[in-house]
Phi, psi and omega in degrees: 000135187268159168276174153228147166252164187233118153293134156213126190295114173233093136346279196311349167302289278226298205292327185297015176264345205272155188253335164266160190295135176264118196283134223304325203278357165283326206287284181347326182269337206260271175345275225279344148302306156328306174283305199309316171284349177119023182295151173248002172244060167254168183269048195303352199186150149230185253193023158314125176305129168305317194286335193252295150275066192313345177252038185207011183286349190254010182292352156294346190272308175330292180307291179358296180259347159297315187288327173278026180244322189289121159308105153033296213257348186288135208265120177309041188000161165280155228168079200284176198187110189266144157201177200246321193221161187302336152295306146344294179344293193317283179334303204272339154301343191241341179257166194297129176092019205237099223239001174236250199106121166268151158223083183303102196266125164252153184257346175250142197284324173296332200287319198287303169303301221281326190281294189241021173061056204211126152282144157342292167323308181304306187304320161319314182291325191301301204275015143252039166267336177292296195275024177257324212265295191312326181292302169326305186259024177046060170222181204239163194210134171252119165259130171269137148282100181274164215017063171267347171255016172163186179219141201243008220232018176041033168264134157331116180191140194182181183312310174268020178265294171324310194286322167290036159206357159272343157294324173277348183254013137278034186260138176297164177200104165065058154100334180261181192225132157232139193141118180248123173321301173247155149296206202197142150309170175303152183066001176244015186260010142281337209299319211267019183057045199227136178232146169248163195242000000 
């Protein structure tokens, strides 16, 4: 059996750095160029304090005119939507098209503070606070491990700071396993409560 690897196109990183406003209907058109060439992933929007990330503040509107632009018969993508927090969840549950959450699990304790305000411990309670909700609502949940190939923040780091933390998000947790054996289509990797890493 061959592997595959899964590509996922992420816009959404490349524009929150950008410092002037991207007007939401370019971005929706740019997404939507994006399914017209065939990505079948993408990372599209987060789910963010406006006041902390200003370019990601129209993201309900961005799905919105992105799910009315697509014709019918174009075959839907998986179309991730980052959050930080149980606000961020709410939010990315309820606007359109929004068929995974995403989490950037940071492994250095400055990043982690400086990105969602979090210990380690808070971070840990999110993500199973991400797989109950996600799982509640049939969407699919990605965790990025964030600094797993270094640290710029002059915190302790190596391999095994990576490897003790993909051992912990495989450890079962209340009947589920995260960490999914095959993929799955878009809109079906909740149904099994399975998240990817």
């Amino acid at each position: 059996m061959a592997e595959s690897i899964e590509l996922i196109e992420c816009p959404r990183d490349a524009w929150q750095g950008l410092y002037d406003f991207i007007p939401t209907e370019y971005k929706a058109e740019y997404l939507a160029e994006l399914v017209r060439a065939g990505f079948k992933h993408i990372d599209a929007v987060s789910f963010v304090s406006p006041k902390h990330v200003k370019q990601m503040a129209d993201s309900e509107e961005v799905m919105a005119r992105l799910n009315a632009s697509l014709p019918d018969n174009v075959e839907r993508p998986e179309i991730i939507g980052i959050v930080v927090n149980e606000k961020g969840l709410e939010r990315a549950l309820a606007a359109p098209g929004i068929t995974t959450i995403g989490y950037p699990y940071s492994i250095s304790a400055y990043f982690r503070r400086a990105n969602a305000n979090m210990t380690r411990e808070e971070s840990r309670a999110l993500v199973e606070t991400l797989k109950k909700g996600t799982a509640a609502a049939n969407r699919g949940l990605v965790i990025y491990i964030s600094m797993a190939f270094g640290n710029p923040y002059d915190e302790p780091w190596g391999p095994e700071i990576v490897q003790d933390t993909l051992e912990w998000l495989k450890e079962p947790r209340g009947g589920a396993r995260i960490g999914s054996p095959s993929p799955q289509p878009p809109g079906k990797r909740g149904s099994e409560n399975s998240c990817r890493l």
